[in-house]
C-alpha positions in Angstrom: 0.0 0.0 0.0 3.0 2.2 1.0 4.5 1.6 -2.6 0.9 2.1 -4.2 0.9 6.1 -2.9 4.6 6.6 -3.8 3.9 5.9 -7.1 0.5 8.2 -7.8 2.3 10.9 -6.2 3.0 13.7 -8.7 6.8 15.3 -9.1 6.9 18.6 -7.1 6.5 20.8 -10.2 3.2 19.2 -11.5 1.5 19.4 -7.7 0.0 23.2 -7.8 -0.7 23.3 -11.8 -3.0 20.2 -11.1 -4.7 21.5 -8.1 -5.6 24.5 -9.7 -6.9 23.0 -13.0 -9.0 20.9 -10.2 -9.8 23.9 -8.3 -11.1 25.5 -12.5 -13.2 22.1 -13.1 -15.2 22.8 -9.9 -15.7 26.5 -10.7 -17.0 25.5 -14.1 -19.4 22.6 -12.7 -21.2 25.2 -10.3 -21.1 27.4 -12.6 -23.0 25.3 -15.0 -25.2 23.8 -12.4 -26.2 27.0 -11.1 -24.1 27.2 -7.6 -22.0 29.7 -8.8 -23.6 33.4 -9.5 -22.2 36.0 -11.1 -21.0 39.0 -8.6 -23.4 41.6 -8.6 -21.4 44.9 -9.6 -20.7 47.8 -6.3 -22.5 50.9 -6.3 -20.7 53.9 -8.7 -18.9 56.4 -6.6 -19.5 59.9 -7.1 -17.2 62.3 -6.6 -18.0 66.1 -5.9 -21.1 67.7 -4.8 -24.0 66.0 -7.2 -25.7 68.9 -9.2 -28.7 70.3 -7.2 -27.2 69.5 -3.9 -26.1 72.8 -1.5 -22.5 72.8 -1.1 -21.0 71.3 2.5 -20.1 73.9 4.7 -16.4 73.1 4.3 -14.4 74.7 7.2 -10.9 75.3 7.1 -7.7 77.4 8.4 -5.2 78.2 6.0 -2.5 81.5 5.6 -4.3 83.6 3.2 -3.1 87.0 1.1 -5.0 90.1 0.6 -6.1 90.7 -3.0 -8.5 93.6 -1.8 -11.4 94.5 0.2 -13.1 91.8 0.4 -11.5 88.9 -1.5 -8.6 86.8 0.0 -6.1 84.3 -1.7 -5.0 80.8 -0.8 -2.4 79.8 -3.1 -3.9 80.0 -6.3 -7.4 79.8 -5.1 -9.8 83.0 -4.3 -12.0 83.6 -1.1 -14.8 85.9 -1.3 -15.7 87.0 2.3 -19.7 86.8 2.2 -22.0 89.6 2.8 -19.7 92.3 1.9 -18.6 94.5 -0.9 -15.9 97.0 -0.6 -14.6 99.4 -3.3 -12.6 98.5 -6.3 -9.3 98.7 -6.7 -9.6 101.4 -9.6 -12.2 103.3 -7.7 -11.5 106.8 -6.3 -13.4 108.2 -3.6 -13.9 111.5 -1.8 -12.6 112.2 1.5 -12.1 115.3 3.6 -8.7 115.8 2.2 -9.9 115.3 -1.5 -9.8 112.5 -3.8 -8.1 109.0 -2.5 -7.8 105.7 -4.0 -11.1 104.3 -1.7 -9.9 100.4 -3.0 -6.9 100.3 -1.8 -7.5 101.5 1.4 -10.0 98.7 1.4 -7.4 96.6 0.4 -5.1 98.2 3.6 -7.6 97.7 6.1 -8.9 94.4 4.8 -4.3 93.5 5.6 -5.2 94.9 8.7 -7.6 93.0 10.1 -6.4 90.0 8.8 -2.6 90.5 10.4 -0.3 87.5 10.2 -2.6 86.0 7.3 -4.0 83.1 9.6 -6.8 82.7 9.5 -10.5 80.0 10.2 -12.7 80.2 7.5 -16.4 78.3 6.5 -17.1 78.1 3.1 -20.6 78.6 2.4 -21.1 78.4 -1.5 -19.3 79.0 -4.5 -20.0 82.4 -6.7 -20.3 82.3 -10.9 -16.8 82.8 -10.7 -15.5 79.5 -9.0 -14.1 82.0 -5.9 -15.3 80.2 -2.2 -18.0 82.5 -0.9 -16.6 82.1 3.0 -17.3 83.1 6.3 -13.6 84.5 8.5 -12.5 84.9 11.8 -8.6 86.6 12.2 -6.6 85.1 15.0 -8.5 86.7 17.7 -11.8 85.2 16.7 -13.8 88.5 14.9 -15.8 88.0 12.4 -13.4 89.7 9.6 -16.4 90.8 7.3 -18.0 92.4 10.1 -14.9 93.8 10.9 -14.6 95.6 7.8 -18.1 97.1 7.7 -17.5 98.4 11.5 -14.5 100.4 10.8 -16.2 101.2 7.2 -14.1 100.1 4.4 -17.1 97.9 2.7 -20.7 97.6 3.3 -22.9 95.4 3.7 -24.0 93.6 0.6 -27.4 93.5 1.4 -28.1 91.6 -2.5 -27.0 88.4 -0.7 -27.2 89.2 3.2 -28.1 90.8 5.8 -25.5 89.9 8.4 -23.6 93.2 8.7 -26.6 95.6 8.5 -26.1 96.8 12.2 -22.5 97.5 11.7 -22.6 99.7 8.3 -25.8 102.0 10.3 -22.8 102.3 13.0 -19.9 102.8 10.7 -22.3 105.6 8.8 -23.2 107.4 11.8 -20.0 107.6 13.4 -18.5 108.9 9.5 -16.1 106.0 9.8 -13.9 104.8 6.4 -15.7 105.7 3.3 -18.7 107.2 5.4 -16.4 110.3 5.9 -16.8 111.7 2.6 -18.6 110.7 -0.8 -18.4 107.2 -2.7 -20.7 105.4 -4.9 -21.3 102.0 -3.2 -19.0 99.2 -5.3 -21.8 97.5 -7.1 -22.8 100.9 -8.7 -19.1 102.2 -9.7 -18.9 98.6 -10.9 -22.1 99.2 -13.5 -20.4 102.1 -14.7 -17.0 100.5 -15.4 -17.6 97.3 -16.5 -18.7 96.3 -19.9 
């Protein structure tokens, strides 16, 4: 019997070739006789925000550069700080010493609120021009578009939101930033300008 098995034993080099044309046969007799079904394809992964769907509000801290009154950078990305628009970088304004370049001393006050650059941000949307519409706090935790409407470099956009309507009535009264003299609010001089 011992000689018997010694002899149907197959050479080393034959042994996992013939299991795994064994191990093939079976697969194709279930498969045939019905024991074996097909595997039933995984659900497609989208990726992105499905069209339709609000945007998540994405939040974030990051080292951001002032491109002017109210828009930040982030690398090569734009932030647009929601419910504000401040003047354009073009636009003049009067003030009581005479005519001044109004944007970029939106520009100035928007570098000054933000300091060191840090800072926490929420994005909210996404405008028509792919910039994050975003809501941002400076290193001492103030809101930095309400910020801006206080000491009254923009105003409130009222178009989109109401969040800084208290602060531009106080900014106005107190003839703080562009309330101490004559402007044409941004969305206007922007009519004008722009073809």
């Amino acid at each position: 019997m011992q000689r018997l098995r010694v002899r149907l034993r197959l050479p080393w080099w034959l042994r996992w070739p013939a299991a795994l044309a064994l191990a093939g046969c079976a697969v194709a007799i279930g498969w045939q006789a019905g024991l074996i079904l097909p595997v039933t394809p995984l659900p497609r992964v989208t990726y992105g925000i499905p069209e339709g769907a609000p945007a998540p509000a994405a939040q974030f801290t990051a080292r951001v550069g002032v491109v002017d009154g109210d828009t930040l950078s982030m690398g090569g990305e734009r932030l647009r700080i929601h419910g504000i628009d401040a003047p354009e970088m073009a636009q003049i304004c009067d003030g009581p010493r005479g005519r001044y370049p109004c944007g970029e001393a939106a520009r100035a006050a928007m570098a000054g609120v933000v300091g060191r650059g840090v800072v926490a941000c929420r994005q909210l949307d996404t405008d028509q021009y792919r910039r994050r519409i975003v809501r941002c706090h400076d290193e001492q935790g103030r809101d930095i578009g309400a910020e801006l409407v206080r000491q009254g470099w923009a105003l409130a956009f009222t178009r989109y939101a109401t969040d800084y309507v208290a602060q531009e009535a106080a900014a106005r009264e107190a003839r703080r930033g562009l309330w101490d003299g004559r402007f044409d609010a941004p969305w206007d001089w922007r009519a004008r300008h722009r073809p």
